[in-house]
C-alpha positions as CSV (number, residue, x, y, z in Angstrom):
1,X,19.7,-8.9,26.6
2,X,17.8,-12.0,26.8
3,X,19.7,-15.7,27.1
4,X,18.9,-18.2,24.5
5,X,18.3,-20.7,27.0
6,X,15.3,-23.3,27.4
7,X,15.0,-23.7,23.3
8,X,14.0,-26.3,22.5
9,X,13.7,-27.4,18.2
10,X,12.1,-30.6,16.9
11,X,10.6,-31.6,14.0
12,X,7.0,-31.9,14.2
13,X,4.0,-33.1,11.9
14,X,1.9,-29.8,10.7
15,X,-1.7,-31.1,11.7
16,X,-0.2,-32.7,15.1
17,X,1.0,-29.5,15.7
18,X,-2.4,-27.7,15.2
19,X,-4.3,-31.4,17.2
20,X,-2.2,-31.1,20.3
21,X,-1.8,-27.5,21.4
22,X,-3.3,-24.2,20.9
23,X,-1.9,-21.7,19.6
24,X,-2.6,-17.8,19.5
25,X,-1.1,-15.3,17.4
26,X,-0.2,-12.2,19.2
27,X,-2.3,-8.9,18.4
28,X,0.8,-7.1,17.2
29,X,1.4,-9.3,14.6
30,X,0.3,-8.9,11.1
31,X,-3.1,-9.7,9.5
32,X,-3.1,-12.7,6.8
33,X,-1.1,-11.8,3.8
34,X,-0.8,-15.0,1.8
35,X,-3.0,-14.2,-1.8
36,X,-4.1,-16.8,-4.1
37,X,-0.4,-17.9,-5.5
38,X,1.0,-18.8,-2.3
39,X,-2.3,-21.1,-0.7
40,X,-2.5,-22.8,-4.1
41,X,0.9,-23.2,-3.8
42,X,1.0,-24.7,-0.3
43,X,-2.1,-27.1,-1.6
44,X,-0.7,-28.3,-4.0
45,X,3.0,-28.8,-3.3
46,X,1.7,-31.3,-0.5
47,X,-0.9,-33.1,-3.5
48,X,2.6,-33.3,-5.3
49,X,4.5,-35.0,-2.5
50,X,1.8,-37.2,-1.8
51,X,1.6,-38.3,-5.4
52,X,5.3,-38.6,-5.7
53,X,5.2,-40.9,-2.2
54,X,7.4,-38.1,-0.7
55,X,8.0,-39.6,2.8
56,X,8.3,-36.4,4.1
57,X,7.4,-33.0,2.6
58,X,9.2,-29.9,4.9
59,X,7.0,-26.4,4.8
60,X,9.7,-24.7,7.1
61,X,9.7,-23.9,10.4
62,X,7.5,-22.2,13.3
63,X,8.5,-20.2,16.3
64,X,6.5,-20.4,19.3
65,X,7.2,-17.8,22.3
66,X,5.3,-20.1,25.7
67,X,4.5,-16.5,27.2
68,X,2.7,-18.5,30.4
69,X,2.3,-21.8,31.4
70,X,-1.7,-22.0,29.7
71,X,-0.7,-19.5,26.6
72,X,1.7,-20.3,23.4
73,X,2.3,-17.3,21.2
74,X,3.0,-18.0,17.3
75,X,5.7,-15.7,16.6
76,X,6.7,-16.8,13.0
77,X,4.8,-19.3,11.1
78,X,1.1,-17.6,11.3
79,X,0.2,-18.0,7.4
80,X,1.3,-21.6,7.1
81,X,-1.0,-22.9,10.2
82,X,-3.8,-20.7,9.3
83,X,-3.9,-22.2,5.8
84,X,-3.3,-25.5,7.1
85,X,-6.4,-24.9,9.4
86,X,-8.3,-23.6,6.1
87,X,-7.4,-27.1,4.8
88,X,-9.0,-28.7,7.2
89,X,-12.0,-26.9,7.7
90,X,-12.8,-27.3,4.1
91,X,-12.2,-31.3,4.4
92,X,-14.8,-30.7,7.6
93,X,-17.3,-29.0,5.6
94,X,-16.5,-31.7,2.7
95,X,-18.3,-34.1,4.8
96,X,-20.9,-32.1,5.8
97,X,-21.7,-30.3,2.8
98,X,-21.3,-33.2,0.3
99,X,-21.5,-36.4,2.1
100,X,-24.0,-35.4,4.6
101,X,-21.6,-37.3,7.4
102,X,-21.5,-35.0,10.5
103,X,-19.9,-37.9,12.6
104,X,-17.2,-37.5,10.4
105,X,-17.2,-33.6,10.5
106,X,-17.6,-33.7,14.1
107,X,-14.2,-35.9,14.5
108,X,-12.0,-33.6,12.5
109,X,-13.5,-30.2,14.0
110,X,-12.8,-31.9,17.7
111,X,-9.2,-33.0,16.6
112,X,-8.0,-30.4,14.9
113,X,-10.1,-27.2,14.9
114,X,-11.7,-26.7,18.2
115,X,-11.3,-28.0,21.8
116,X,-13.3,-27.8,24.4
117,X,-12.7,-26.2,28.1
118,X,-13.2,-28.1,30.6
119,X,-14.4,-25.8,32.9
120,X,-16.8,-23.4,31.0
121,X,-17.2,-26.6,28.2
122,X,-16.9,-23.3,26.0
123,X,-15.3,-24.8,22.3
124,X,-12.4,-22.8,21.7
125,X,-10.6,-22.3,18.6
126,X,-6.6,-24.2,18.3
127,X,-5.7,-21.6,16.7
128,X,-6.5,-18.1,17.5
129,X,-5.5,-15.4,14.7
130,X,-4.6,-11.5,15.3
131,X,-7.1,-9.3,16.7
132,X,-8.2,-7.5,13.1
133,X,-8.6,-11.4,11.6
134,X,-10.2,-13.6,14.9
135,X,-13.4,-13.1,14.7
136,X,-13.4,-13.5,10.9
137,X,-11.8,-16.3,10.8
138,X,-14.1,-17.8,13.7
139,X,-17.2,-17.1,12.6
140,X,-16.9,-17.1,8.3
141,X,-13.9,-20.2,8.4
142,X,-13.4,-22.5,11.5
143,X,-17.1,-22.3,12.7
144,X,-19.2,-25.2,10.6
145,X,-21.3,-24.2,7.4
146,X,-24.3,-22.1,8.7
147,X,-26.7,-19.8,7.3
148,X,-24.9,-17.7,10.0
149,X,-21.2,-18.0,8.5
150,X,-22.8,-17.2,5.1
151,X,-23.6,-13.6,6.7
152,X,-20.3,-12.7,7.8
153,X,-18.9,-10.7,5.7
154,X,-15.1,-9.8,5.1
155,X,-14.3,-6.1,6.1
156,X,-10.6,-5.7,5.6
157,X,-8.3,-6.9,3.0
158,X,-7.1,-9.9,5.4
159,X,-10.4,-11.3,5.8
160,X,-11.2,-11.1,1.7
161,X,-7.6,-12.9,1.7
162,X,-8.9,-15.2,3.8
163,X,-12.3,-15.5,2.2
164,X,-10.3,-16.2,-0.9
165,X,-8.0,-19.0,0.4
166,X,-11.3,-20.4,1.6
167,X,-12.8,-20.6,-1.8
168,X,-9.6,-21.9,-3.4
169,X,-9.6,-24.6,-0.4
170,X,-12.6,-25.7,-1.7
171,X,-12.2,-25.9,-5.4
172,X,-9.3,-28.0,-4.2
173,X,-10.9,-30.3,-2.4
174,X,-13.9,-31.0,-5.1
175,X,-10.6,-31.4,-7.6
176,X,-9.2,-34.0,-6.0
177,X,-12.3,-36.1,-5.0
178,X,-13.7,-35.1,-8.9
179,X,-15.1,-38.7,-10.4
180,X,-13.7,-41.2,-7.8
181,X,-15.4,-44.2,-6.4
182,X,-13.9,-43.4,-2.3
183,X,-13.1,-39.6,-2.1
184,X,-13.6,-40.0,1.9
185,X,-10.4,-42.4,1.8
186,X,-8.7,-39.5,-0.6
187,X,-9.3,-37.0,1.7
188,X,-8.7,-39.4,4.9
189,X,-5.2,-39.6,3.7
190,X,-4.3,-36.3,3.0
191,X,-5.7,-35.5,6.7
192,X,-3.2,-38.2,7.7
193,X,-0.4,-36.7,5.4
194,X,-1.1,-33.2,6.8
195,X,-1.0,-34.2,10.5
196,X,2.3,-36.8,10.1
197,X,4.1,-36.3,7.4
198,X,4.0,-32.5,6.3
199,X,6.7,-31.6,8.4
200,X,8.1,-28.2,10.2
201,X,11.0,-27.5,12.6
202,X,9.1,-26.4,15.8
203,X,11.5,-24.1,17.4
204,X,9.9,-23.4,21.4
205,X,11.3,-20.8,23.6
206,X,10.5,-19.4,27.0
207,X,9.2,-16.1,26.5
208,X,9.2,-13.4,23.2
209,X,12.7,-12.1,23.8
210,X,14.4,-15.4,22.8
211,X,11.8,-15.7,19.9
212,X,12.7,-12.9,18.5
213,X,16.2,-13.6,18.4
214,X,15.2,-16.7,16.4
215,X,13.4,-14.9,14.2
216,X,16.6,-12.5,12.9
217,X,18.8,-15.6,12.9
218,X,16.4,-17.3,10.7
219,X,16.4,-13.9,8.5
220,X,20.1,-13.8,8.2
221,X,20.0,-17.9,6.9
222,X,17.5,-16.6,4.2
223,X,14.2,-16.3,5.2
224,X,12.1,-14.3,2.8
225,X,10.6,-12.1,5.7
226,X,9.0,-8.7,5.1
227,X,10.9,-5.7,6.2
228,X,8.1,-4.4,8.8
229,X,7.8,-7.4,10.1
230,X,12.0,-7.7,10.9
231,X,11.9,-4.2,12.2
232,X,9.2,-4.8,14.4
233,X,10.2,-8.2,16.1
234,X,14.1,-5.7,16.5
235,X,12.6,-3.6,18.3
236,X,10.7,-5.9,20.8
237,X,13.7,-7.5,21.3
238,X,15.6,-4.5,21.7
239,X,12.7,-3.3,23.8
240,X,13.4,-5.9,27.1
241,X,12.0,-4.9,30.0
242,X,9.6,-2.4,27.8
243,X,8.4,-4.6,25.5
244,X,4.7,-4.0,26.8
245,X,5.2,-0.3,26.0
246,X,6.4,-0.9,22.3
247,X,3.7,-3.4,21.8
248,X,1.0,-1.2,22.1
249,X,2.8,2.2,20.3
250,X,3.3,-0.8,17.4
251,X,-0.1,-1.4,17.2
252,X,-1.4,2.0,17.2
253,X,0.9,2.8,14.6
254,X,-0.3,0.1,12.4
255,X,-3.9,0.8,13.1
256,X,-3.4,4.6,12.1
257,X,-1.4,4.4,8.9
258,X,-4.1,1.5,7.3
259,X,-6.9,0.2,8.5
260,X,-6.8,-3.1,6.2
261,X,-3.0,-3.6,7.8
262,X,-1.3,-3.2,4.2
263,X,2.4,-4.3,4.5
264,X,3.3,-1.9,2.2
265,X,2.1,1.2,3.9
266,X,3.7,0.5,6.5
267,X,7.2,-0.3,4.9
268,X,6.4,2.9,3.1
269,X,5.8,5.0,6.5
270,X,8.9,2.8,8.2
271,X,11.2,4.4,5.5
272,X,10.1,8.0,5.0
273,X,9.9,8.6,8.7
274,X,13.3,7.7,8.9
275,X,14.5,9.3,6.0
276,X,13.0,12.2,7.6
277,X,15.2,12.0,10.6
278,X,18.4,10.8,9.6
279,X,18.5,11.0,5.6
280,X,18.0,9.8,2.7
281,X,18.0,6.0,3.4
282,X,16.9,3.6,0.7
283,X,14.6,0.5,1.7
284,X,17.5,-2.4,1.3
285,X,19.8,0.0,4.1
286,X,16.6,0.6,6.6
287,X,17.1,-2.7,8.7
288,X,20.7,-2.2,8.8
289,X,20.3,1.8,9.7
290,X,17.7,1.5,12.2
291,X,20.1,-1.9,13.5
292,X,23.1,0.3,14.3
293,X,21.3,3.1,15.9
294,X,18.6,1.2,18.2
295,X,20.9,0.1,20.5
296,X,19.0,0.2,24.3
297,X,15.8,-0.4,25.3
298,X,15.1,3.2,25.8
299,X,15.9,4.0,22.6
300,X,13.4,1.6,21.2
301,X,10.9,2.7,23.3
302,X,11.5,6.8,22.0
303,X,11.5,5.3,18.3
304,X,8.4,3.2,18.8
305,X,6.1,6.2,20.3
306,X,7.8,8.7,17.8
307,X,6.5,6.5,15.1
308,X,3.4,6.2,16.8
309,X,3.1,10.3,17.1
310,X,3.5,11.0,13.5
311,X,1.7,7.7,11.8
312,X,-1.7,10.5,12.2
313,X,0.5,12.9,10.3
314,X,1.4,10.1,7.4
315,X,-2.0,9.1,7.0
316,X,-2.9,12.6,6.4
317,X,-0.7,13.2,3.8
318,X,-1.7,10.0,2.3
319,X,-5.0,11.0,2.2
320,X,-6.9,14.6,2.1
321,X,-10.2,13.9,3.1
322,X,-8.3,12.5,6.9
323,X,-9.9,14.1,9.8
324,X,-6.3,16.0,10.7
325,X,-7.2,18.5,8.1
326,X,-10.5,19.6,9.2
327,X,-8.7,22.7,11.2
328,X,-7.1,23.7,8.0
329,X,-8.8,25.6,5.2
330,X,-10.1,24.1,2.2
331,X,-6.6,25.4,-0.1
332,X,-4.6,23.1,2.4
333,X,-6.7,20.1,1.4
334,X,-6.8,21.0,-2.1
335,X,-2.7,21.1,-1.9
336,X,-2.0,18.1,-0.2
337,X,-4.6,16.4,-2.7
338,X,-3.0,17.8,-5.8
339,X,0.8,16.6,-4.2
340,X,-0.3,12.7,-3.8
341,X,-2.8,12.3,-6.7
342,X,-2.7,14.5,-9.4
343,X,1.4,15.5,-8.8
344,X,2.4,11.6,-7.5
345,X,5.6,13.6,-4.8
346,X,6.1,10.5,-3.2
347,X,9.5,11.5,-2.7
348,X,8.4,14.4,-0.7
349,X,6.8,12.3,1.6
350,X,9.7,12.7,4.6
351,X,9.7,16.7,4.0
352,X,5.8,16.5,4.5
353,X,6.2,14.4,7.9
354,X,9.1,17.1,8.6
355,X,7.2,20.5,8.1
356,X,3.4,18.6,9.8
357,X,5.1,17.5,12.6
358,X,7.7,21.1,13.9
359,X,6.1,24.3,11.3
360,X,3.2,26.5,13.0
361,X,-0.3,25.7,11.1
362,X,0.4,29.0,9.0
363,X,3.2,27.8,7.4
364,X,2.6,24.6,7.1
365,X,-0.3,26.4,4.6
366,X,1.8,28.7,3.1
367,X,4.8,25.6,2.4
368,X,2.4,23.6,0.9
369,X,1.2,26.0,-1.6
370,X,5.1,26.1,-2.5
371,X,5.8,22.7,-2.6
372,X,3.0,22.3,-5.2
373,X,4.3,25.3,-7.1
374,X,7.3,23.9,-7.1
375,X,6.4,20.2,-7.6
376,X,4.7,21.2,-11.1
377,X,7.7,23.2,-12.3
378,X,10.3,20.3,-11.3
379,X,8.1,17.3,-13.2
380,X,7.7,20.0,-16.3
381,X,11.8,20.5,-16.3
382,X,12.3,16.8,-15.5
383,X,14.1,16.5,-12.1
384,X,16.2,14.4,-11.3
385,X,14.4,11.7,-9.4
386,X,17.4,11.1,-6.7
387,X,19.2,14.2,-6.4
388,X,15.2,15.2,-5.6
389,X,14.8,13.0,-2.7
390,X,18.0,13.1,-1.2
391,X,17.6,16.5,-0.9
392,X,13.9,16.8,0.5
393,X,15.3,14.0,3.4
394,X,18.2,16.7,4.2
395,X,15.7,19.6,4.4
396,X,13.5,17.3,6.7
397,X,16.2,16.7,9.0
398,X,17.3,20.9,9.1
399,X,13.5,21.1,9.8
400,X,13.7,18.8,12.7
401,X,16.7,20.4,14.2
402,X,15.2,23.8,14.1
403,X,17.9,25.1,11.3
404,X,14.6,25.4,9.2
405,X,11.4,26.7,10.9
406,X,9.8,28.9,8.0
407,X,8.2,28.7,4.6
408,X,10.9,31.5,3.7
409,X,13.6,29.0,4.5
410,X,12.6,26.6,3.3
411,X,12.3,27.7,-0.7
412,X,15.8,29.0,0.1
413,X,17.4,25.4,0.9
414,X,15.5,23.9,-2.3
415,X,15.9,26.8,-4.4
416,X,18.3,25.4,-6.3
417,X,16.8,22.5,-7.7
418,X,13.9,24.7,-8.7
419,X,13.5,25.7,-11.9
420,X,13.5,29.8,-12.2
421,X,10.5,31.9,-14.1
422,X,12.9,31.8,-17.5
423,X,13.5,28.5,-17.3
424,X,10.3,27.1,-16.4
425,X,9.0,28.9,-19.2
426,X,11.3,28.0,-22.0
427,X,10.4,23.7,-20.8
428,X,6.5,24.5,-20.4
429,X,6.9,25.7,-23.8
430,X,7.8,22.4,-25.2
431,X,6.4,19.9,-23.1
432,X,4.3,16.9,-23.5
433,X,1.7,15.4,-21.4
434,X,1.0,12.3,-21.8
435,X,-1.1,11.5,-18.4
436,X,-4.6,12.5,-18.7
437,X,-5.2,13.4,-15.0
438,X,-1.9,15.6,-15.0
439,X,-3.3,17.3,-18.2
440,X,-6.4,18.3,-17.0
441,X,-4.9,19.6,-14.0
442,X,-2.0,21.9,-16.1
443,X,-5.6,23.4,-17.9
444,X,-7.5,23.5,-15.5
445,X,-4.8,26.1,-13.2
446,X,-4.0,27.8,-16.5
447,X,-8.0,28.5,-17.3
448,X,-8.1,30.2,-13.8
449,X,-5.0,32.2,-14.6
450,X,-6.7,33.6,-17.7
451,X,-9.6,34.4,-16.4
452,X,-7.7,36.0,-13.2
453,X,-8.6,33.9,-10.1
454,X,-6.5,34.5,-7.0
455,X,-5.1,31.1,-6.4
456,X,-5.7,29.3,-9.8
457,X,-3.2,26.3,-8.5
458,X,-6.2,25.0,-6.4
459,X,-7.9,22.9,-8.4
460,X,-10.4,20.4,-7.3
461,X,-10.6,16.7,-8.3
462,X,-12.2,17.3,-11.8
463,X,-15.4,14.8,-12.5
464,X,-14.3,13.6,-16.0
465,X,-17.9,12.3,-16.3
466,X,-18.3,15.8,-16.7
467,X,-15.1,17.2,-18.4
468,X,-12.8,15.8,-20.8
469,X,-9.3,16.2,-22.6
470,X,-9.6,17.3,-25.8
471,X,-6.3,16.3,-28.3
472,X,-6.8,19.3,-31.5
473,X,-4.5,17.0,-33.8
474,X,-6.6,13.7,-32.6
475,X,-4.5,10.7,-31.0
476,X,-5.8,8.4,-33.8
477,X,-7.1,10.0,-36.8
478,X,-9.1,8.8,-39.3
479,X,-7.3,7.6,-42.8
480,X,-6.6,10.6,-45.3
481,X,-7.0,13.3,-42.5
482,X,-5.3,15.7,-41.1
483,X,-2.7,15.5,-44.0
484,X,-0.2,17.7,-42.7
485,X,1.0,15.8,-40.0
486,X,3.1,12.8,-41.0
487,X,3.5,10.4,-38.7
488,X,6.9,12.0,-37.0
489,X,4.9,15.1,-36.3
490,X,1.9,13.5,-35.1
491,X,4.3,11.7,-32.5
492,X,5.9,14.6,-31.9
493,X,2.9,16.9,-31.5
494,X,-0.4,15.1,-30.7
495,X,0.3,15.3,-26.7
496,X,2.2,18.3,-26.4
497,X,0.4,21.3,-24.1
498,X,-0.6,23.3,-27.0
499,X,-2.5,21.1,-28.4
500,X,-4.4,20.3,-25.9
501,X,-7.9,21.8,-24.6
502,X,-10.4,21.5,-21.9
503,X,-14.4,20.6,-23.8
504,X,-17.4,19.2,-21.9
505,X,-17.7,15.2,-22.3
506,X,-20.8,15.9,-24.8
507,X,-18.8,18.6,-26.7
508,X,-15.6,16.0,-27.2
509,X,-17.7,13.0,-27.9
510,X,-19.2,15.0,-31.0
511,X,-15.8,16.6,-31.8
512,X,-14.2,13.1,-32.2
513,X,-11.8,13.0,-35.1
514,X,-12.8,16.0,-37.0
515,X,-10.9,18.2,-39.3
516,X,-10.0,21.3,-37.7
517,X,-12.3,23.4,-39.7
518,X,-15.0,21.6,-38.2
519,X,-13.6,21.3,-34.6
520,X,-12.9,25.2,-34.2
521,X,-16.4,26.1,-34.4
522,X,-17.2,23.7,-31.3
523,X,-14.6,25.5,-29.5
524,X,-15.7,28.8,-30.3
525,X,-18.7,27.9,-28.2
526,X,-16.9,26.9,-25.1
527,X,-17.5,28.2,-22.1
528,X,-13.3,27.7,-21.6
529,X,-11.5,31.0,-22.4
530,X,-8.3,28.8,-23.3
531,X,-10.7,26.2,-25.3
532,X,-12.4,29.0,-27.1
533,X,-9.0,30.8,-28.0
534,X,-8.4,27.8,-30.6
535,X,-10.8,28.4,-32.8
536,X,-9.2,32.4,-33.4
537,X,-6.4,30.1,-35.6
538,X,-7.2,29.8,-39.0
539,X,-5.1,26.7,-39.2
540,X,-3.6,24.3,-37.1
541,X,-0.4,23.0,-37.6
542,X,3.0,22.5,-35.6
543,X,3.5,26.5,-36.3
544,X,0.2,27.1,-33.9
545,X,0.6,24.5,-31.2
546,X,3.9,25.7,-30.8
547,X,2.6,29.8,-30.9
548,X,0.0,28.5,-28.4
549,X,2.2,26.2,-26.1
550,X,4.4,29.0,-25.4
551,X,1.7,31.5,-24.6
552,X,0.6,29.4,-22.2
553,X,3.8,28.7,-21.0
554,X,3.6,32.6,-19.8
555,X,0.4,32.0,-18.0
556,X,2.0,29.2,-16.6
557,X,5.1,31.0,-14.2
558,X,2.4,33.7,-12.9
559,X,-0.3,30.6,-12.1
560,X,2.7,28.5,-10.2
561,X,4.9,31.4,-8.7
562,X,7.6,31.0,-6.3
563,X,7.0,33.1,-3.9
């Protein structure tokens, strides 16, 4: 383990900080996250302090890893210079946008933005952000106003951050210099305020291991710090002598699971891959988990390039149009598809990574057409949420330790917590529905069973452009009709099953809030076998919603069978 020697911690003015070094954020690290709330926020608070004649106003501190003699790496602190930076670009564009003073400009880009080499007399950014933000924030922030910077366009969710802190930048500036007779004395003292008086406790060390110590202390004394970002800085430190290797599987993790670096995935994917390993492990025990079990260098290193191995497989199951599923057949894509946006399995997710990553391509297609089988009957019966997960985390780790290897199996280990044919009926029977999407879906697989389709539980995305939901008993019916539904019953009954029917868009548009007598000739014209089927009723009441709900509660166990 890396000393903590050669630290050194002082307090240091925010814009001399930026003026007298540069800086570079390291590619590893994460894009720009700060949205509008925090860069208004950080304007602001310093406008407040320098209205209040605040002496001082503290923004926290930085820590900066000197990885060579000519390179200083920003290892905590990234948002707070880069905004800083966005301050004072906007102040530099100030003068050359509304005061037409590029001598001005000029003197604040040289101080504070850019410096030049003195060999190649190249200008070279102060502060150099992450490899997906750099060139954005070069060419669209930092460089001067240009019909060039107007044509750089943001292409990931950092750079529309950025774009956005930009723009509120700016509406900040013309604020505060709004109606005044010297707005270039305004803006010369917030400049002044920035560089002298807006304060942070510079924390230096020798080289990343040492930063990254800093950076958990500073966790443990409160730090609001994002989860990834904690585990990741662990496991560099943890990493030693490897640190180069877990760098780079780091980075192509990140890169894999989400393209626009979204924190969130990635927290997501941290957890779920480790539930899917160890257990059930909820996201305020994952730092501590992970903590206790990383203990070596080697260690780290086999965690980092697992997670780099089975980020493809995550991003799959996040998504069914991913590449990894072109060597599966269409009913594969269709599956996963119906588990993440029509089902919402979440809590699957570490079975999913499980059975990808250690079952033969066979079964991984026959135990997905289960889990979606299953899936439906569970959310009809209402599952419990916890008992669910815990359980799919223990399957995933029999999976991974070959106790598991087939589809077989694996109904066996969940067959428990899955509803049976007489059970699943009796719920179906009475269920409501209150999610369109999930609706649609339910008719659309029990259409295909009555009209005797193979695999009716693959559904495609349905264009509701094209088809809609109909409610028999409408959600909000017109005054005086439909008098035999009070308004208990018309609670009770308006999004249950029964009462529910696939029609064209055209075909439910017209239907609108009819009487039944008028609505069951429109459906005896539908090309839907289950549609047409309501208008054989010669009333509709609670007494045929119910009839009909629990007839299709029987097509419902032979169109999601476990087996």
């Amino acid at each position: 383990m890396s000393e903590l020697k050669e630290i050194k911690i002082d307090p240091e003015g925010l814009g001399h900080a930026l003026a007298d070094g540069q800086w570079a954020v390291p590619k590893y690290q994460r894009a720009y996250k700060w949205e509008d709330k925090q860069v208004s926020e950080f304007l602001y608070d310093i406008e407040n302090a320098i209205q209040d004649k605040q002496l001082e106003y503290f923004v926290g501190s930085i820590v900066v890893a000197q990885v060579s003699p000519e390179k200083s790496e920003i290892v905590d602190g990234q948002q707070r210079l880069a905004t800083a930076s966005i301050l004072l670009a906007g102040i530099r564009d100030y003068f050359i946008l509304d005061k037409n003073d590029k001598e001005t400009a000029d003197i604040i880009q040289d101080r504070y933005l850019f410096k030049k080499d003195l060999k190649t007399k190249e200008s070279l950014p102060k502060l150099q952000l992450s490899d997906t933000d750099h060139e954005f924030f070069l060419k669209r922030i930092i460089d001067a106003p240009s019909s060039a910077r107007k044509k750089c366009k943001p292409g990931r969710e950092s750079h529309k951050r950025l774009l956005e802190a930009q723009q509120i930048t700016r509406s900040y500036i013309l604020d505060i210099t709004r109606n005044i007779k010297n707005p270039e004395d305004k803006l010369f003292e917030r400049i002044a305020y920035l560089a002298d008086k807006t304060r942070v406790i510079w924390v230096r060390v020798p080289d990343h291991q040492n930063a990254f110590t800093i950076f958990e202390t500073l966790n443990d004394r409160g730090l609001d710090l994002a989860i990834a970002d904690l585990l990741k800085n662990f496991l560099f430190h943890k990493a030693q002598g490897r640190i180069t290797e877990v760098q780079q599987r780091w980075i192509e993790m990140f890169s894999m699971i989400e393209t626009a670096a979204n924190e969130e995935t990635v927290k997501d994917y941290l957890r779920h891959h480790w539930s899917s390993n160890h257990g059930l492990t909820r996201e305020r025990e994952l730092y501590k988990s992970i903590k206790d079990k990383i203990t070596t260098k080697n260690l780290a290193f086999t965690y980092a390039e697992n997670l780099r191995q089975e980020a493809r497989l995550f991003a799959a199951i996040r998504n069914s149009s991913h590449e990894f599923w072109n060597t599966y057949g269409t009913a594969t894509r269709q599956h996963i598809y119906t588990v993440n946006d029509v089902l919402g399995m979440e809590r699957i997710t570490p079975l999913l990574l499980a059975i990808l990553f250690s079952f033969a391509k066979k079964e991984v297609e026959k135990a997905l057409k289960v889990i979606v089988c299953s899936g439906v009957r569970l959310i009809i019966a209402g599952g419990v949420a916890g008992a669910l997960e815990r359980r799919y985390s223990d399957t995933a780790v029999k999976i991974r330790q070959k106790s598991v290897t087939t589809t077989k199996q694996l109904f066996t280990e969940l067959k428990d917590l899955v509803p049976s044919d007489a059970e699943f009926e009796k719920e179906f029977g009475n269920a409501r529905v209150s999610k369109g999407s999930l609706a649609r879906y339910y008719l659309n697989v029990l259409e295909r069973q009555a009209i005797g389709e193979a695999e009716p539980e693959l559904v495609p995305n349905t264009n509701e452009a094209e088809i809609n939901l109909e409610h028999v008993l409408p959600q909000n019916p017109t005054d005086g009709t439909w008098a035999k539904f009070d308004l208990d019953a018309r609670s009770a009954f308006t999004n249950r099953i029964g009462n529910l029917a696939l029609m064209k868009m055209s075909e439910n548009s017209e239907a609108g809030v009819e009487e039944y007598a008028d609505k069951k000739k429109r459906y005896a014209k539908s090309n839907y076998t289950l549609t047409k089927g309501i208008a054989g009723y010669s009333n509709w009441t609670s007494t045929e919603i119910e009839a009909r709900q629990k007839q299709l509660a029987i097509l419902a166990v032979a169109a999601w069978p476990l087996k």
